[in-house]
C-alpha positions in Angstrom: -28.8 15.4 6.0 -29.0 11.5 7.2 -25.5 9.4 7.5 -25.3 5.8 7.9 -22.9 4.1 8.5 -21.9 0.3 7.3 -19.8 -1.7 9.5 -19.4 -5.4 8.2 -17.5 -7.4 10.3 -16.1 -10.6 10.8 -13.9 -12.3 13.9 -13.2 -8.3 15.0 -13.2 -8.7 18.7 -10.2 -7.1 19.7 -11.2 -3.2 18.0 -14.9 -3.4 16.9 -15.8 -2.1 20.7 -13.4 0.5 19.5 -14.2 1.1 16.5 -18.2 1.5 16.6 -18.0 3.9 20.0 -15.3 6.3 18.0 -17.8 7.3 15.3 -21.7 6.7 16.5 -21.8 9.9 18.0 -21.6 11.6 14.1 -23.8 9.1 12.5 -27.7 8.7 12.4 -27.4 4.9 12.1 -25.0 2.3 11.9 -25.5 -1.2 10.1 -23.1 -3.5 12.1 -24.0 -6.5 10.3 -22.2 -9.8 11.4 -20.8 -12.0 8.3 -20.5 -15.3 10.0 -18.1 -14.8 13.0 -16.4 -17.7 15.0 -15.1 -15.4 18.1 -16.7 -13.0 20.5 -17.4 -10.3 18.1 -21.3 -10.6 18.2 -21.2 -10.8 22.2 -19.0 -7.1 22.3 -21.2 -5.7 20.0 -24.5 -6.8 21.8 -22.9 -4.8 24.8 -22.9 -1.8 23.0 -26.3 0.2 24.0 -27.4 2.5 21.5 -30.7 2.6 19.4 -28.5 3.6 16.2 -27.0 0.4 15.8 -28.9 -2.0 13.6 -27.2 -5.3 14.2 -28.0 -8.3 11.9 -26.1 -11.2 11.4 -26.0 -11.9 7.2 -23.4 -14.8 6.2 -22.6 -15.2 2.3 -20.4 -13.4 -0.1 -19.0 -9.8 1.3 -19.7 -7.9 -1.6 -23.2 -9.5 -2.3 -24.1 -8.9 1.5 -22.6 -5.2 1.3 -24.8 -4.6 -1.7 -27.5 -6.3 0.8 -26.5 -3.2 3.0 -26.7 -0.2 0.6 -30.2 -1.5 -0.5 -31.2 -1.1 3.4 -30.0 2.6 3.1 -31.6 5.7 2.9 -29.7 8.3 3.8 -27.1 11.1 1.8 -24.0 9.8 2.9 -22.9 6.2 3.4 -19.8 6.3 5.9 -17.2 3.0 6.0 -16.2 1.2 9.0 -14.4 -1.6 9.4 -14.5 -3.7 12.4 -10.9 -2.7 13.4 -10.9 1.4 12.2 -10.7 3.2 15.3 -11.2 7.3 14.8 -10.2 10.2 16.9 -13.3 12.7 17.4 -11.2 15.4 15.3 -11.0 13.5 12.4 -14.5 12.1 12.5 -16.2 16.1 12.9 -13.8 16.8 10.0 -15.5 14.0 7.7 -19.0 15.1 9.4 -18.8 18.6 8.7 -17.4 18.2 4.9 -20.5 15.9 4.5 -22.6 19.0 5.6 -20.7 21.6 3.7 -19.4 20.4 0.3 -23.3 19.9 -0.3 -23.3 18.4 -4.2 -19.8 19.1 -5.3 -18.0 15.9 -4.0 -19.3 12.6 -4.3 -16.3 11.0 -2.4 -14.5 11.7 1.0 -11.4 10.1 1.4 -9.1 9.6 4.4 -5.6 9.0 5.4 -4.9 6.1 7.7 -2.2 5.5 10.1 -1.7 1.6 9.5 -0.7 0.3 13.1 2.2 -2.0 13.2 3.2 -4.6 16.2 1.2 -2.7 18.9 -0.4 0.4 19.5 2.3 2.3 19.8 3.7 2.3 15.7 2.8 2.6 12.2 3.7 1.6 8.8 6.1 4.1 7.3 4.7 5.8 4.4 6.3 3.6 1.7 4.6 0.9 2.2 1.2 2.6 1.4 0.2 1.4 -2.0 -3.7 2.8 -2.4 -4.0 5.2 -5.6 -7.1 6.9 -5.5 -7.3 11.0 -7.6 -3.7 10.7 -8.0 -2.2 10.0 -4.9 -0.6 7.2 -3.6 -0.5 6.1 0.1 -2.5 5.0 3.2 -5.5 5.9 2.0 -9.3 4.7 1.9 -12.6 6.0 0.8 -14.9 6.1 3.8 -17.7 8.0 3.0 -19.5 7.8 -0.3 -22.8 10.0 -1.2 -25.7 8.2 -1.7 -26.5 8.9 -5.4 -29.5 7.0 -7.5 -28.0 3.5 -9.1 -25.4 3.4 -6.7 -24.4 -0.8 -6.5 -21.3 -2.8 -5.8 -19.8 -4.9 -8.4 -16.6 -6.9 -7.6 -15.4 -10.0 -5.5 -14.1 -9.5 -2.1 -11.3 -8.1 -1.8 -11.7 -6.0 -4.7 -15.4 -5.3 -4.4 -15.8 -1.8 -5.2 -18.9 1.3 -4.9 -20.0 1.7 -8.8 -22.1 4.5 -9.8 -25.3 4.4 -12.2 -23.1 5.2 -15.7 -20.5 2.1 -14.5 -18.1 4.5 -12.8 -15.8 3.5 -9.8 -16.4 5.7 -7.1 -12.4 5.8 -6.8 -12.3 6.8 -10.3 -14.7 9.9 -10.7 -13.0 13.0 -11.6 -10.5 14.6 -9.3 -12.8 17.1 -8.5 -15.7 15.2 -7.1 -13.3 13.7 -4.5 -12.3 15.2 -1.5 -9.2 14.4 1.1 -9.1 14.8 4.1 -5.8 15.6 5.7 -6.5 14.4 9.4 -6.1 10.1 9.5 -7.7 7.8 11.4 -6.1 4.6 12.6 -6.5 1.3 11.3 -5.7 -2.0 13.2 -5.5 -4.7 10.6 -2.4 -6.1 11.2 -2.9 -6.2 15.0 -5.7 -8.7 14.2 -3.2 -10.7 11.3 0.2 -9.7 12.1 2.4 -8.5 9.6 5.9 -9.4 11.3 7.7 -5.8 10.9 8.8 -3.2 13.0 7.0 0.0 12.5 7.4 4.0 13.0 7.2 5.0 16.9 4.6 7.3 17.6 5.5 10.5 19.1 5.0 10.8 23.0 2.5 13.9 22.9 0.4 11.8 19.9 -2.9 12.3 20.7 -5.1 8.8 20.3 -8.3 8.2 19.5 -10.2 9.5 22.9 -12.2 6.0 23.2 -9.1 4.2 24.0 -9.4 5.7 27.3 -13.3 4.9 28.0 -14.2 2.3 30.4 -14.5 -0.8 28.5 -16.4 -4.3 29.0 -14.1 -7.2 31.0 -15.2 -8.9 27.6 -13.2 -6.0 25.4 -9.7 -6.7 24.9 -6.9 -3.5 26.1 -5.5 -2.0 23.0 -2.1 -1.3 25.1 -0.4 -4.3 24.9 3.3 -3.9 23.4 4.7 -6.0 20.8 5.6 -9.5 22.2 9.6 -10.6 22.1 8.2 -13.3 19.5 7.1 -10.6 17.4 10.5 -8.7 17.8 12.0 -11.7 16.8 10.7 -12.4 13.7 10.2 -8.6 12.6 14.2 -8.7 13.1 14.3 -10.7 10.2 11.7 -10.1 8.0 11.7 -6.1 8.2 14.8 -5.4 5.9 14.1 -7.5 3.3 9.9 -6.1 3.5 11.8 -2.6 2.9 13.9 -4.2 0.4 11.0 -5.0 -1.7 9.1 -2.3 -1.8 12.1 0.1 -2.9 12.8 -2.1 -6.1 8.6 -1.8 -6.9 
């Protein structure tokens, strides 16, 4: 069984170091294709040495270059990463091993997230995840798709979606050809764009994602830097009224 892994990025120098050393250990290859970045995010990647990375840099629309990507593919399973995903090694030989094992009864994997909020150190609460995919609702995202004949994108960014031969969604197959996985992942979005609202703690024994503690390039940014006393500031303000909002949904 051959896994590749797509991991289009953009302006993701803070996590892509991250993100691309926490899962190409359980991959055969990775496409880390560049779509026009302005920062240092093609420099951090060029610093990561491994002959599974296929780096290219592609500008244009995201959904015409991903469908760029899956045409490059040959493999069973495609695996999603985003430039600022970061995965513990438990989670990631969890998907790995479900790949391996659920052979031609799933056609889906998906995975919680926890959505980090302000620093490293909290999350969104649950609430605020609005992702329905088989009937649940929540921080979740489809991250690894099997490679099936006629598979295609269709869709405009952001809503560009995986589309099987007979015009299906991949996040609308039947309930049974998707599989969740219980163990999440974390996602960094909003450290890149913040979101100004204070978050869930973490509990002290949490157990991170082990490449946080790797030694990193002077080039890679620390992922341990708290929340700023600007950032408290305004998440002072706008967090009751985000709460507010999503109750009355």
């Amino acid at each position: 069984m051959k896994i590749t892994a797509h991991c289009l990025v953009k302006n993701e120098e803070k996590f892509i170091w991250y993100a691309v050393n926490s899962v190409i250990d359980f991959v055969d290859e990775i496409l880390v294709w560049d779509n026009s970045s302005t920062d240092n995010t093609k420099s951090v990647i060029h610093l990561i040495a491994s002959s599974k990375i296929k780096f290219a840099e592609v500008p244009g629309p995201v959904a015409k270059v991903r469908q760029k990507m899956l045409d490059q593919t040959r493999a069973d399973w495609l695996f999603i990463l985003d430039g600022d995903e970061v995965w513990p090694e438990a989670t990631m030989s969890n998907v790995k091993c479900q790949m391996l094992n659920v052979k031609n009864t799933k056609d889906v994997i998906v995975v919680p997230n926890y959505l980090l909020i302000g620093d490293l150190f909290h999350y969104q609460e649950k609430a605020a995840g609005r992702y329905r995919i088989a009937g649940r609702v929540g921080h979740y995202n489809i991250r690894a798709v099997r490679v099936t004949p006629g598979l295609h994108i269709e869709g405009v960014y952001p809503n560009e979606a995986y589309v099987t031969r007979e015009g299906i969604k991949v996040q609308d197959l039947p309930e049974d050809r998707i599989l969740f996985i219980d163990q999440p992942y974390l996602h960094a979005s909003f450290l890149k764009k913040p979101k100004y609202e204070f978050g869930i703690p973490f509990p002290k024994d949490f157990y991170y994602p082990e490449v946080f503690f790797k030694d990193r390039p002077g080039i890679v940014p620390s992922p341990w830097q708290p929340m700023s006393a600007g950032y408290k500031f305004r998440a002072f303000f706008e967090t009751p009224l985000k709460k507010i909002r999503r109750r009355i949904r």
